[in-house]
N, CA, C and O atoms as a Maestro MAE file, in Angstrom:
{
 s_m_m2io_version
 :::
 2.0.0
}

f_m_ct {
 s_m_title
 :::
 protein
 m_atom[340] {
  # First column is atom index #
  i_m_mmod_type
  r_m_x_coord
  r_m_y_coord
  r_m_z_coord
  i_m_residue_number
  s_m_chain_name
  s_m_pdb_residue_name
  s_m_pdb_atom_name
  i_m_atomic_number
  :::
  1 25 0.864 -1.172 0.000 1 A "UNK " " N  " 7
  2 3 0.000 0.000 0.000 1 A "UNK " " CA " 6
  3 2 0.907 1.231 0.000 1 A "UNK " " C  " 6
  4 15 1.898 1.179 0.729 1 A "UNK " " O  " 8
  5 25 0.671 2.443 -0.801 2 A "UNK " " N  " 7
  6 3 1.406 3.024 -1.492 2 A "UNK " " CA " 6
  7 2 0.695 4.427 -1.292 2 A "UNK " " C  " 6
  8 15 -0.308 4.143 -1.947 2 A "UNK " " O  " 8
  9 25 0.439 5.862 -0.835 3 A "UNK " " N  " 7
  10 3 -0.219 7.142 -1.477 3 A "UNK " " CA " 6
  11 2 1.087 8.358 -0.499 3 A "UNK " " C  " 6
  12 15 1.967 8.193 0.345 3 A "UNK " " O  " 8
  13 25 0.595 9.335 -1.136 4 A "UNK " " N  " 7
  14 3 0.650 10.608 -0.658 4 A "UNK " " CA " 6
  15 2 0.297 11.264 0.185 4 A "UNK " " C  " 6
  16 15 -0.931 11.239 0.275 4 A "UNK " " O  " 8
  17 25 1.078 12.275 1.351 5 A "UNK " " N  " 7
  18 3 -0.017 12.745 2.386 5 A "UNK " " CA " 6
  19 2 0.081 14.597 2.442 5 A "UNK " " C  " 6
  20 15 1.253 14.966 2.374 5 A "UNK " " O  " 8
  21 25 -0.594 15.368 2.514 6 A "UNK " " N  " 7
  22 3 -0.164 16.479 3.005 6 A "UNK " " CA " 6
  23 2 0.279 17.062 4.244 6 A "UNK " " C  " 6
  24 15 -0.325 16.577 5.201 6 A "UNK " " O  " 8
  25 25 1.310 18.125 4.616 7 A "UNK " " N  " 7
  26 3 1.834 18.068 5.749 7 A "UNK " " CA " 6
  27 2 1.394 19.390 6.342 7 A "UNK " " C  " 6
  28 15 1.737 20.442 5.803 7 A "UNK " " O  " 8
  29 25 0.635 19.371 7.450 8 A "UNK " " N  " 7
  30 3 -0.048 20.441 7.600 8 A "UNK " " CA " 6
  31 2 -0.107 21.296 8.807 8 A "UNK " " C  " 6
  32 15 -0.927 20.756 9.550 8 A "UNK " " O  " 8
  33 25 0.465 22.611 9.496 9 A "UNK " " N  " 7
  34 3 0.226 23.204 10.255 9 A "UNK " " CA " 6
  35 2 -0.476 22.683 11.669 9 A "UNK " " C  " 6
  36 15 -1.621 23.105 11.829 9 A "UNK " " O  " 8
  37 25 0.063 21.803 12.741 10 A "UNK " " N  " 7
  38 3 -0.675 21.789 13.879 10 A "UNK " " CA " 6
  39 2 -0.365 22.316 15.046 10 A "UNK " " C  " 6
  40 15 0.166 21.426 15.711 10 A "UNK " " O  " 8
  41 25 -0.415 23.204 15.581 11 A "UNK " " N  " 7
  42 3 -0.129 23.781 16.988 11 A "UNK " " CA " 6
  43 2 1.299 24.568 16.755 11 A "UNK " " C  " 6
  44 15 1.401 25.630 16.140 11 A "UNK " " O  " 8
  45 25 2.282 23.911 17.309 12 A "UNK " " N  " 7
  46 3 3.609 24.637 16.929 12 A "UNK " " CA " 6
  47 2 4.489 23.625 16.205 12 A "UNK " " C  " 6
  48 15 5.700 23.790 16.054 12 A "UNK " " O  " 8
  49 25 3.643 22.315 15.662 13 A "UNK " " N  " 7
  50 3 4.334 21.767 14.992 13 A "UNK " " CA " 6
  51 2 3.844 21.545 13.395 13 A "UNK " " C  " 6
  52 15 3.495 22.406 12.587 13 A "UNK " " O  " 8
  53 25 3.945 20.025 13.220 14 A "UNK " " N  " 7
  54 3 3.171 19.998 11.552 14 A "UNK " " CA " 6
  55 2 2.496 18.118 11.905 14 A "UNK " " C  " 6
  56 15 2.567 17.333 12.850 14 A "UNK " " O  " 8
  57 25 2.083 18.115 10.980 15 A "UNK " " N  " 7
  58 3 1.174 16.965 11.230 15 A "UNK " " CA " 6
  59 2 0.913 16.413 9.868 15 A "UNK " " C  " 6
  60 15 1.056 17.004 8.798 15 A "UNK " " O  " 8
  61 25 0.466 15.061 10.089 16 A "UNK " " N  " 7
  62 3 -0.176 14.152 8.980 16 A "UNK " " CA " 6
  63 2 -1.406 13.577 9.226 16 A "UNK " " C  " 6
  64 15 -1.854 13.283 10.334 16 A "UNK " " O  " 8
  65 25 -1.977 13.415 8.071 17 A "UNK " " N  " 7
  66 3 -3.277 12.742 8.130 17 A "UNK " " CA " 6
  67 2 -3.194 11.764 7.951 17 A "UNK " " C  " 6
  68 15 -2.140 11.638 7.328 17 A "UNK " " O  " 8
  69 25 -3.674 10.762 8.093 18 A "UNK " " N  " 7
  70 3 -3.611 9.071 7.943 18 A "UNK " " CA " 6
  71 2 -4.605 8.466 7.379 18 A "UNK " " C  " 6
  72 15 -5.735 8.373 7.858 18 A "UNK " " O  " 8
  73 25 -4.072 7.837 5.889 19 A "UNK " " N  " 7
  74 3 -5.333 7.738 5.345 19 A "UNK " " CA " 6
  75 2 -6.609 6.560 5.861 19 A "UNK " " C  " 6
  76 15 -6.340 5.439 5.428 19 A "UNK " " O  " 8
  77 25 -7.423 6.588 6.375 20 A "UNK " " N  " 7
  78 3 -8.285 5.323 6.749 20 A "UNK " " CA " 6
  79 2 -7.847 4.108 6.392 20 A "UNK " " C  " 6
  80 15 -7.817 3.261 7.284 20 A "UNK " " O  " 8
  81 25 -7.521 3.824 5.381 21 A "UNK " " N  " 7
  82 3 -7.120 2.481 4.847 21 A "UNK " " CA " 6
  83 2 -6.017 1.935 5.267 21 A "UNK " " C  " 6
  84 15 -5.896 0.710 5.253 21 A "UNK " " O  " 8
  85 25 -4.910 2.855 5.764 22 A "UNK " " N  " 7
  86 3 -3.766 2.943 6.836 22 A "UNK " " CA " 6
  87 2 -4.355 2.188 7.676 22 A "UNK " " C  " 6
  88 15 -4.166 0.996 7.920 22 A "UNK " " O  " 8
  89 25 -5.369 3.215 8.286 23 A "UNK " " N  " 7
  90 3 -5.530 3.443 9.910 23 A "UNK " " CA " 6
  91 2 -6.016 1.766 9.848 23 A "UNK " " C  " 6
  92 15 -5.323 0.980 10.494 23 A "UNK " " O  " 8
  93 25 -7.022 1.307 9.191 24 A "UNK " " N  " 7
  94 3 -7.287 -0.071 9.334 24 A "UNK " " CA " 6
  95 2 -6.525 -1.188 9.412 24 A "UNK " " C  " 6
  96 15 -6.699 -2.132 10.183 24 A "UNK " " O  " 8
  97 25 -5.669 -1.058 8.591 25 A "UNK " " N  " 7
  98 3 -4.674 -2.082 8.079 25 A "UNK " " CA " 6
  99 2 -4.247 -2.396 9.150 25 A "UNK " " C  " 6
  100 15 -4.316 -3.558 9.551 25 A "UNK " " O  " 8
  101 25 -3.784 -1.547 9.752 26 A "UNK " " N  " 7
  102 3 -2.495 -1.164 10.592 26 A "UNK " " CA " 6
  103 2 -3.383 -1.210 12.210 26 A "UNK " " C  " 6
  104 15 -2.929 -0.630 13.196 26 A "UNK " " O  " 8
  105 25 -4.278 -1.752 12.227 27 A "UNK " " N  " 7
  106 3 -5.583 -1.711 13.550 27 A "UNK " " CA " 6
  107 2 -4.639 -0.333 14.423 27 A "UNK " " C  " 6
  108 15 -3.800 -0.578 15.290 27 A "UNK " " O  " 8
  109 25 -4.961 0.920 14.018 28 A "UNK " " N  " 7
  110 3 -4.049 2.058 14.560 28 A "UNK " " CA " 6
  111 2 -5.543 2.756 15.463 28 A "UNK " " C  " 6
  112 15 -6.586 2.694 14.813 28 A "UNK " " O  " 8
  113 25 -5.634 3.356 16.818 29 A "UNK " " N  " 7
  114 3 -6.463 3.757 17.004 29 A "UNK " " CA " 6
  115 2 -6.008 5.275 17.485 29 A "UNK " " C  " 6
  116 15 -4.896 5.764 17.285 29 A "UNK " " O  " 8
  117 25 -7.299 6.016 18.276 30 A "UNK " " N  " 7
  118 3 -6.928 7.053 18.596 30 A "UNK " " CA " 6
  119 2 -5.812 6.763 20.147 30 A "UNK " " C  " 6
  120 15 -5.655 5.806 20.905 30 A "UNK " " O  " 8
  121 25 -5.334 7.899 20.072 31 A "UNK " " N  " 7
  122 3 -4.119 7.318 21.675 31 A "UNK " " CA " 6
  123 2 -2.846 6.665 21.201 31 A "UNK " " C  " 6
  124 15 -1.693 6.907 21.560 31 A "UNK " " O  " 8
  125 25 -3.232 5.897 20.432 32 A "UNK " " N  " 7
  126 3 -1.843 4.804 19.922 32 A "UNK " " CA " 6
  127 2 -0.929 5.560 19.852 32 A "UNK " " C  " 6
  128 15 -1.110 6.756 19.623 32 A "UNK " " O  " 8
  129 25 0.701 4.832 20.101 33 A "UNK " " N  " 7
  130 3 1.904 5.806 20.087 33 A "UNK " " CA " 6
  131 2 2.662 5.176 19.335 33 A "UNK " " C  " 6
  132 15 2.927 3.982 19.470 33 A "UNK " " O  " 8
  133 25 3.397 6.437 17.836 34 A "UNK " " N  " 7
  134 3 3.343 5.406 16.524 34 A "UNK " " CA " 6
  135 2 5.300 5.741 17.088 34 A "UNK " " C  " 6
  136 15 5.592 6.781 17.678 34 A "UNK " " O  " 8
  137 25 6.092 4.939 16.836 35 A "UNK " " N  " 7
  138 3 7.441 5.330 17.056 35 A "UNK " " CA " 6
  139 2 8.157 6.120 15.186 35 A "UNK " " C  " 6
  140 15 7.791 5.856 14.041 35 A "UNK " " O  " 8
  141 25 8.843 6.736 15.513 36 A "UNK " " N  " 7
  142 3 9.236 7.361 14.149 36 A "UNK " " CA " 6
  143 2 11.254 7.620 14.071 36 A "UNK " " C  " 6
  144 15 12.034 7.856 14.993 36 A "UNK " " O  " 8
  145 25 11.471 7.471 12.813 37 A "UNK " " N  " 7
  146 3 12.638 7.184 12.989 37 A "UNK " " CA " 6
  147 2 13.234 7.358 11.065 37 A "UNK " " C  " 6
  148 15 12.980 6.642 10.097 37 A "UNK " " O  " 8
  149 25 13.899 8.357 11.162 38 A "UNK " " N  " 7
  150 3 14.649 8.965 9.854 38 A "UNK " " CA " 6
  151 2 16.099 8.250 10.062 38 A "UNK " " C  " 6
  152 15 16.937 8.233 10.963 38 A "UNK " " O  " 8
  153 25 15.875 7.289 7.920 39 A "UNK " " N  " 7
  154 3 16.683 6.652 7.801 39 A "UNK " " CA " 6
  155 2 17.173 7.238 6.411 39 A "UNK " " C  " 6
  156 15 16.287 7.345 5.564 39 A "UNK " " O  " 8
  157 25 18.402 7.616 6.064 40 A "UNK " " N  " 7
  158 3 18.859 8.549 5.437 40 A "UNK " " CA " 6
  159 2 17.807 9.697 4.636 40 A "UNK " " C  " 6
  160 15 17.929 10.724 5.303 40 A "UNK " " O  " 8
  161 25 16.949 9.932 3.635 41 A "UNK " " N  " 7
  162 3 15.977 10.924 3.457 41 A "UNK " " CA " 6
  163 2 14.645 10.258 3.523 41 A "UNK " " C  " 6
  164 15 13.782 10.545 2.693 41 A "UNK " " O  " 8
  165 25 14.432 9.390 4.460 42 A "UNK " " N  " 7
  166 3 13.174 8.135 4.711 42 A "UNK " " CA " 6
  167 2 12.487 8.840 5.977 42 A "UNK " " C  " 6
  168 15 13.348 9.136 6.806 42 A "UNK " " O  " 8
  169 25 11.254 9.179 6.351 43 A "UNK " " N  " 7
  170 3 10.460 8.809 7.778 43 A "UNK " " CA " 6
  171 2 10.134 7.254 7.766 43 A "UNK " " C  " 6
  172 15 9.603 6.728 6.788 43 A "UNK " " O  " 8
  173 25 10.495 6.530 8.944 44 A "UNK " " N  " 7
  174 3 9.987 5.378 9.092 44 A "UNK " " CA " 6
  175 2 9.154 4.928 10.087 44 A "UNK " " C  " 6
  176 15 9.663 4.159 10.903 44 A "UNK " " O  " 8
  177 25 7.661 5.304 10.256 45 A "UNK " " N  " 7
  178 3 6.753 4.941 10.807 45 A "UNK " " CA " 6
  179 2 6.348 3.918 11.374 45 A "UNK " " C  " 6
  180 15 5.650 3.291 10.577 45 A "UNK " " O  " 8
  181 25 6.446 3.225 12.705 46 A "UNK " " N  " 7
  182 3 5.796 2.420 13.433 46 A "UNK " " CA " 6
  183 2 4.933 1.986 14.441 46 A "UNK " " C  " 6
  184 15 4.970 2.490 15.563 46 A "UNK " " O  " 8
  185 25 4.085 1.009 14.105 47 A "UNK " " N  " 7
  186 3 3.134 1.264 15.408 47 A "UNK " " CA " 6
  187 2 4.107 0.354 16.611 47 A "UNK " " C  " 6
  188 15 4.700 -0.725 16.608 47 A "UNK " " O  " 8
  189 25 3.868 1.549 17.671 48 A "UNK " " N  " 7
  190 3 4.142 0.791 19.193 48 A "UNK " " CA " 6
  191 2 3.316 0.093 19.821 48 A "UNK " " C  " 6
  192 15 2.107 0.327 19.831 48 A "UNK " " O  " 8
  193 25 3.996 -1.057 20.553 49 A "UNK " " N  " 7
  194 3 2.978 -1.225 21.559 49 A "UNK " " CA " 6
  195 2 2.554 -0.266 22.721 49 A "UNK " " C  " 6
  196 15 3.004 0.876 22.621 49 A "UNK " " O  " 8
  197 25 1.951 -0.470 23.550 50 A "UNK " " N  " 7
  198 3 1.099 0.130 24.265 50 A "UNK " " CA " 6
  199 2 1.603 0.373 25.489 50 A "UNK " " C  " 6
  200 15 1.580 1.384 26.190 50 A "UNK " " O  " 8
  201 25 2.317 -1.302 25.733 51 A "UNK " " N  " 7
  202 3 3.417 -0.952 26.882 51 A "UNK " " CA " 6
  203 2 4.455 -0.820 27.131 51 A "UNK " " C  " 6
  204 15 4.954 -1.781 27.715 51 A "UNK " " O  " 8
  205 25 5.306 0.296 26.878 52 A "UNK " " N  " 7
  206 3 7.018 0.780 26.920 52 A "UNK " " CA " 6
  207 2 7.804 -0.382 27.718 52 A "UNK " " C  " 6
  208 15 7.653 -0.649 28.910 52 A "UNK " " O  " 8
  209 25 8.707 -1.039 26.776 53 A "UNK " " N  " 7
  210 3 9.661 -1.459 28.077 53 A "UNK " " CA " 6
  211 2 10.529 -0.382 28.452 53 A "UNK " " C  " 6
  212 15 10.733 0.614 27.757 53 A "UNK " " O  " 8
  213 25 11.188 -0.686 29.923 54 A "UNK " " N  " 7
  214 3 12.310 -0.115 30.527 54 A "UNK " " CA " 6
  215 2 13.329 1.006 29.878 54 A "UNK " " C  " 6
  216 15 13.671 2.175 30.055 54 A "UNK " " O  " 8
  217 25 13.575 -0.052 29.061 55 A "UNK " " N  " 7
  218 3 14.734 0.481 28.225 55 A "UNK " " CA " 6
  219 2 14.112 1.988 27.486 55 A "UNK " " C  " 6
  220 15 14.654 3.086 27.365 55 A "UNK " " O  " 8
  221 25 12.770 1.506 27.074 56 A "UNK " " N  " 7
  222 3 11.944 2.805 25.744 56 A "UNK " " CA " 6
  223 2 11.876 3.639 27.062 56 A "UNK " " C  " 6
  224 15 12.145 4.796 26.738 56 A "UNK " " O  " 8
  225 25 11.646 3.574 28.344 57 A "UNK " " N  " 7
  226 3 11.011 4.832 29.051 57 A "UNK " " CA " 6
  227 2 12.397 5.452 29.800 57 A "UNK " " C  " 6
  228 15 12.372 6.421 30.558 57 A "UNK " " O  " 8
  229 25 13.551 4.731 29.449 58 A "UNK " " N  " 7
  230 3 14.562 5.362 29.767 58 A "UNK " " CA " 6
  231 2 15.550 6.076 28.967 58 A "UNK " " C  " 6
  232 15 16.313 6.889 29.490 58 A "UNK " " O  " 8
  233 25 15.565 5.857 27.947 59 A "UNK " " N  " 7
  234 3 15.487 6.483 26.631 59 A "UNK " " CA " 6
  235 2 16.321 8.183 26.779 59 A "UNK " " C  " 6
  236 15 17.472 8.619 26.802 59 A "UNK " " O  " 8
  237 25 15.042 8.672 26.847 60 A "UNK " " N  " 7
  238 3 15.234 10.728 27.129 60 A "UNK " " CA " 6
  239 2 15.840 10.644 28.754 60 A "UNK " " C  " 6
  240 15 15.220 11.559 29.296 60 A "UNK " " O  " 8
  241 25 16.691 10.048 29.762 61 A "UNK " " N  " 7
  242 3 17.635 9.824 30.790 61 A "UNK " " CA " 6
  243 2 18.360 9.915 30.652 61 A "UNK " " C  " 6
  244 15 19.071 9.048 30.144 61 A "UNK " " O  " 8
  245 25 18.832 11.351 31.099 62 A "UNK " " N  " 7
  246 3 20.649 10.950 30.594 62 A "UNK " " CA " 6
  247 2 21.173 11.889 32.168 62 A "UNK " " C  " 6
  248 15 20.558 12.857 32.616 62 A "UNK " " O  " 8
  249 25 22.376 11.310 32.748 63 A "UNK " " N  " 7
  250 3 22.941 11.339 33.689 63 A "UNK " " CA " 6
  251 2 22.504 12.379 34.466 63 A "UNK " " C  " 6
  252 15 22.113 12.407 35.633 63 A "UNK " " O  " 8
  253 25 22.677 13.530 33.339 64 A "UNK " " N  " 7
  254 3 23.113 15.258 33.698 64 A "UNK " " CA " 6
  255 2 21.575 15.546 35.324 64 A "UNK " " C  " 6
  256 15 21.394 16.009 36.450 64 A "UNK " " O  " 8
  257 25 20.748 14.617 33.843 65 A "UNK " " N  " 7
  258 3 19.386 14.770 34.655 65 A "UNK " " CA " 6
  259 2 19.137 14.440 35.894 65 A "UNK " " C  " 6
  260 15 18.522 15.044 36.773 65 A "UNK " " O  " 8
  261 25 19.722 13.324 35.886 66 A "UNK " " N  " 7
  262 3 19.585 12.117 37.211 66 A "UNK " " CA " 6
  263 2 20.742 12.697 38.547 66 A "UNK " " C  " 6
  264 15 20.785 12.100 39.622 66 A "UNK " " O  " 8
  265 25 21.293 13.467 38.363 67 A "UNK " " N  " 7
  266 3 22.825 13.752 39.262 67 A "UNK " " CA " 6
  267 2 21.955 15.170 39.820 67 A "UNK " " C  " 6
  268 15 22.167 15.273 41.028 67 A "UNK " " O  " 8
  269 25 21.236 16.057 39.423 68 A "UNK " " N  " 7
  270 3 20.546 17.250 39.201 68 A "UNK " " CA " 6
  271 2 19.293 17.358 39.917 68 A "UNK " " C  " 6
  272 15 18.890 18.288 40.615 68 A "UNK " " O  " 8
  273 25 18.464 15.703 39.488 69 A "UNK " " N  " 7
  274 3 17.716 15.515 40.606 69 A "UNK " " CA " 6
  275 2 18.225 14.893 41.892 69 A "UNK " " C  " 6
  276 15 17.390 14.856 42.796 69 A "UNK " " O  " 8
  277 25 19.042 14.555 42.074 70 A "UNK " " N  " 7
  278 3 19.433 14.151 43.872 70 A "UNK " " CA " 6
  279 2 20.102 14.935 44.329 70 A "UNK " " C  " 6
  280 15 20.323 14.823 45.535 70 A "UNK " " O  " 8
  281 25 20.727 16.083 43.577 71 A "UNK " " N  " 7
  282 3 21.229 17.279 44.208 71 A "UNK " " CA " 6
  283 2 20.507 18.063 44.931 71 A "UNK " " C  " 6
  284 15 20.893 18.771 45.862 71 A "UNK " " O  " 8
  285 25 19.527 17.957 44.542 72 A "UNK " " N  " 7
  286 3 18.381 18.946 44.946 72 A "UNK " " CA " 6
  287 2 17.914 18.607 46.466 72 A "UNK " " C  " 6
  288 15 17.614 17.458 46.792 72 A "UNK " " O  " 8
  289 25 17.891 19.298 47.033 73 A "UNK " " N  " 7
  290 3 17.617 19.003 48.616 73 A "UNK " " CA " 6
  291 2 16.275 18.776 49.036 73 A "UNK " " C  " 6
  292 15 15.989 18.278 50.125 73 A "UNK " " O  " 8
  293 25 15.508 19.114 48.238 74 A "UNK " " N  " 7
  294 3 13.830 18.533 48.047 74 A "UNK " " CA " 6
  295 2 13.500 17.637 46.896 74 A "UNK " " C  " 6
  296 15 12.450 17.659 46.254 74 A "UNK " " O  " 8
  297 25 14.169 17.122 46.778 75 A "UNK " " N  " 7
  298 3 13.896 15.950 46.206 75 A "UNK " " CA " 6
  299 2 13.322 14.946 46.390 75 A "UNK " " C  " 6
  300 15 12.761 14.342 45.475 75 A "UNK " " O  " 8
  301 25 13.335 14.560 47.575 76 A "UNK " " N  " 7
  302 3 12.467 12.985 48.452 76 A "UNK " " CA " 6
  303 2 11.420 13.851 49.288 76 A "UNK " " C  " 6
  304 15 10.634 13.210 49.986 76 A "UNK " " O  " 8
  305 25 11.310 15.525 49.291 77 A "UNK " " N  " 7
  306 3 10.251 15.673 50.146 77 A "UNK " " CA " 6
  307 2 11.185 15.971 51.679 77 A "UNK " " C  " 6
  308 15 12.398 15.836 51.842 77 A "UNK " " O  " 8
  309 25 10.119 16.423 52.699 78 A "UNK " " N  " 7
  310 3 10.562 16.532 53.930 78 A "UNK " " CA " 6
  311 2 10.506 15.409 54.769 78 A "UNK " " C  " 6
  312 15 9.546 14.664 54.568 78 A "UNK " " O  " 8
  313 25 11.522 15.004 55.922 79 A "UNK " " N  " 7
  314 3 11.383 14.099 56.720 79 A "UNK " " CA " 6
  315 2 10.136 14.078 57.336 79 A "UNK " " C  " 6
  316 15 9.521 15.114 57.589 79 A "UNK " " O  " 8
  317 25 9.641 12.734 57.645 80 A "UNK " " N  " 7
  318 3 8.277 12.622 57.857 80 A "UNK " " CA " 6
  319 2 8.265 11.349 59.325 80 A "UNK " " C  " 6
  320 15 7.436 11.101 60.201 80 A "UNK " " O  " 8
  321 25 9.618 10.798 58.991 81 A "UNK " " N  " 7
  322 3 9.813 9.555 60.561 81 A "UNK " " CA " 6
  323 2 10.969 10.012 61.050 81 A "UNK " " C  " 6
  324 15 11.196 11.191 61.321 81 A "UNK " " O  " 8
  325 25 11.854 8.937 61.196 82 A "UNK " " N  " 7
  326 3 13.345 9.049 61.747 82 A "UNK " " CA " 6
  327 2 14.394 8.860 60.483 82 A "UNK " " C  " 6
  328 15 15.401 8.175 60.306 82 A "UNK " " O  " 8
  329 25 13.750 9.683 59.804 83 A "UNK " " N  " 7
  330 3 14.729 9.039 58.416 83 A "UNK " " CA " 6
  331 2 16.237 10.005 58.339 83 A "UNK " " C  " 6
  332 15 16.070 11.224 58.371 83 A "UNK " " O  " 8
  333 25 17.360 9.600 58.260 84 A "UNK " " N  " 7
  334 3 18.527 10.543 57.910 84 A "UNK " " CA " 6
  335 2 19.100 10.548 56.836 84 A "UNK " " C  " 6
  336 15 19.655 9.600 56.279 84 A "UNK " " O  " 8
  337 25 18.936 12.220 56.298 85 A "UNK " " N  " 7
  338 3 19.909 12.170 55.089 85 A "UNK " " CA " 6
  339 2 21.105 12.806 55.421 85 A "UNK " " C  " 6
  340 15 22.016 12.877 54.597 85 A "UNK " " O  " 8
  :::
 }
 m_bond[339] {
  # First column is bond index #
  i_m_from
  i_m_to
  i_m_order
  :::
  1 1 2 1
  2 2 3 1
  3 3 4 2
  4 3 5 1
  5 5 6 1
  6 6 7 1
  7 7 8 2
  8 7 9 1
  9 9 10 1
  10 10 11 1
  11 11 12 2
  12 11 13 1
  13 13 14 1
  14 14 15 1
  15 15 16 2
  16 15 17 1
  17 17 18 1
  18 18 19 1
  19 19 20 2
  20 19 21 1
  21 21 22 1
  22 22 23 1
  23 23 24 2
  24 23 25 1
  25 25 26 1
  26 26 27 1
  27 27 28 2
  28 27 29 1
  29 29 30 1
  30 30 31 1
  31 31 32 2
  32 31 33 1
  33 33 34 1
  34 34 35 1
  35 35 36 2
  36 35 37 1
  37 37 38 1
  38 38 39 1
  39 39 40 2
  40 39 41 1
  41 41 42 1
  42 42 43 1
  43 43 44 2
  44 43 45 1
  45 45 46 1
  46 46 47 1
  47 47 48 2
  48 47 49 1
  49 49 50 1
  50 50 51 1
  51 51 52 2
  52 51 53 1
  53 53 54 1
  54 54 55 1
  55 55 56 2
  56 55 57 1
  57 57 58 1
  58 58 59 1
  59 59 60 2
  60 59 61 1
  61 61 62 1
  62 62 63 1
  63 63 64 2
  64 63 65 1
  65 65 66 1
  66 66 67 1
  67 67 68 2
  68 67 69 1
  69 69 70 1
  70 70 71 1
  71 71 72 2
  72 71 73 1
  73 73 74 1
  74 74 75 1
  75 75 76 2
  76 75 77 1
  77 77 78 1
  78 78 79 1
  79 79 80 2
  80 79 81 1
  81 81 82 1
  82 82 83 1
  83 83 84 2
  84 83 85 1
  85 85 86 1
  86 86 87 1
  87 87 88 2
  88 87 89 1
  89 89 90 1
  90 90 91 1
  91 91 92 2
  92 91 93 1
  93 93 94 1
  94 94 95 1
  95 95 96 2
  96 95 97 1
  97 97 98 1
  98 98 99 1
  99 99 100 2
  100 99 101 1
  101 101 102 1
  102 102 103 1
  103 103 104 2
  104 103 105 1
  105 105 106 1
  106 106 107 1
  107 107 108 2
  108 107 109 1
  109 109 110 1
  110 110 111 1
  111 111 112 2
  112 111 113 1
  113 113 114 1
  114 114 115 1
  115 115 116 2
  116 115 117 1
  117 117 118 1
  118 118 119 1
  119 119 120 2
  120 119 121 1
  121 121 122 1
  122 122 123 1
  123 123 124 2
  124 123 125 1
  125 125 126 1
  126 126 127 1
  127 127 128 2
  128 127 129 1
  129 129 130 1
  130 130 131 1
  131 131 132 2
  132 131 133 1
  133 133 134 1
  134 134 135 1
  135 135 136 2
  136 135 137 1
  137 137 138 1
  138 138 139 1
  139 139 140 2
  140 139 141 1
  141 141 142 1
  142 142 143 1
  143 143 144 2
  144 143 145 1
  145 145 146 1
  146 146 147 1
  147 147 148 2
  148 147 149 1
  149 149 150 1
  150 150 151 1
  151 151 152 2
  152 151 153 1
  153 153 154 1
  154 154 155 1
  155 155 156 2
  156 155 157 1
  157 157 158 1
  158 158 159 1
  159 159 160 2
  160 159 161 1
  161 161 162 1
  162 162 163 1
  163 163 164 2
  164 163 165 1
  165 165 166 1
  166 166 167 1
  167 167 168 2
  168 167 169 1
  169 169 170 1
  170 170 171 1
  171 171 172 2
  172 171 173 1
  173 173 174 1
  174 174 175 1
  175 175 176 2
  176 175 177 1
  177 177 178 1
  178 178 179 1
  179 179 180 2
  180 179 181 1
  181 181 182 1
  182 182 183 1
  183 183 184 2
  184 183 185 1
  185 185 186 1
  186 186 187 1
  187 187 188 2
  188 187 189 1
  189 189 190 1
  190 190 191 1
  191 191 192 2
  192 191 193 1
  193 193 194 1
  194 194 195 1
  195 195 196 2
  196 195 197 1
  197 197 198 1
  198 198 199 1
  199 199 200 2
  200 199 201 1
  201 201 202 1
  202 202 203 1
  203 203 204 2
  204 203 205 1
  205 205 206 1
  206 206 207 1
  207 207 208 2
  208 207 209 1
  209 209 210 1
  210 210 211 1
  211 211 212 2
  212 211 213 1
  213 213 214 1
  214 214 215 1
  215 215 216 2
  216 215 217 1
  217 217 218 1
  218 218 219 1
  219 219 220 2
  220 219 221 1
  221 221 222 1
  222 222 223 1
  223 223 224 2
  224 223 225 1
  225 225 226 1
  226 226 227 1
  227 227 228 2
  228 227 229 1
  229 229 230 1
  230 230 231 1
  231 231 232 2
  232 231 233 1
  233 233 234 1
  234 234 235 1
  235 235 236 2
  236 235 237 1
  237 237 238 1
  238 238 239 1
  239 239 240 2
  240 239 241 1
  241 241 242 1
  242 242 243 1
  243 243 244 2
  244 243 245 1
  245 245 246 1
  246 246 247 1
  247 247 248 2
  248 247 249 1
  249 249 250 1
  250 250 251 1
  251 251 252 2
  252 251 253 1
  253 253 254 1
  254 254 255 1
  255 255 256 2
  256 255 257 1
  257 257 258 1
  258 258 259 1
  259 259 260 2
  260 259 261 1
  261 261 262 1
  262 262 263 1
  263 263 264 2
  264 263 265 1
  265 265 266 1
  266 266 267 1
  267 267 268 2
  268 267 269 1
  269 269 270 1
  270 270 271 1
  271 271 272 2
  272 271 273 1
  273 273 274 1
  274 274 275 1
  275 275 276 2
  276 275 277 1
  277 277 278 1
  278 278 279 1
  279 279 280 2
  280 279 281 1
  281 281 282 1
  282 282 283 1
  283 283 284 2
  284 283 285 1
  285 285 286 1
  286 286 287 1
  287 287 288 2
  288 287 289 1
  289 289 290 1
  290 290 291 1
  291 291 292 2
  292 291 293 1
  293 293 294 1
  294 294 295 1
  295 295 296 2
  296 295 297 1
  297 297 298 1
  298 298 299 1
  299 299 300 2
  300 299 301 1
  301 301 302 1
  302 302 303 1
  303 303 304 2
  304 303 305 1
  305 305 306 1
  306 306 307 1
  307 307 308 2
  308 307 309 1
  309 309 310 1
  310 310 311 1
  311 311 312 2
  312 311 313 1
  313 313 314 1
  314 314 315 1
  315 315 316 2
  316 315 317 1
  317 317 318 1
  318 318 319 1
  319 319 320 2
  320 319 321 1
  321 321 322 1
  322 322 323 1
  323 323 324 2
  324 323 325 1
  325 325 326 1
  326 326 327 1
  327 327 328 2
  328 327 329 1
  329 329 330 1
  330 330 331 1
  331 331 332 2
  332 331 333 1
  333 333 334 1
  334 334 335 1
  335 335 336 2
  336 335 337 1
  337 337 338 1
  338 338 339 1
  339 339 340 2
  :::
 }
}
């Protein structure tokens, strides 16, 4: 299956329409999270599953982040038992 799509103005980004015959094929619904991925002048479109492994939700983690949040002295919240940091 083979067509054309127009690329069109949505919010602050751009968007595609999907033609029905897609959307069927492909049992794609509303919500679904399609993964996307440019392979030399290619978009390569896929449907995800539904439930991220580990690895997919760790992904956008990168150290800087993680060192930045435990620096932070409110980070876990205020002591609430006998807890020592």
């Amino acid at each position: 299956m083979e067509t054309s799509v127009a690329v069109n103005k949505w919010g602050n980004g751009l968007g595609l329409h999907l033609p029905k015959a897609f959307v069927q094929t492909l049992n794609i619904h509303d919500g679904d999270r399609l993964h996307l991925k440019i392979e030399q002048e290619t978009i390569q479109i896929t449907k995800r599953s539904k439930q991220l492994t580990l690895s997919e939700m760790m992904e956008g983690i990168t150290g800087d982040i993680m060192h930045s949040y435990f620096e932070d002295d409110d980070a876990f919240g205020i002591t609430t038992g006998r807890e020592v940091w």
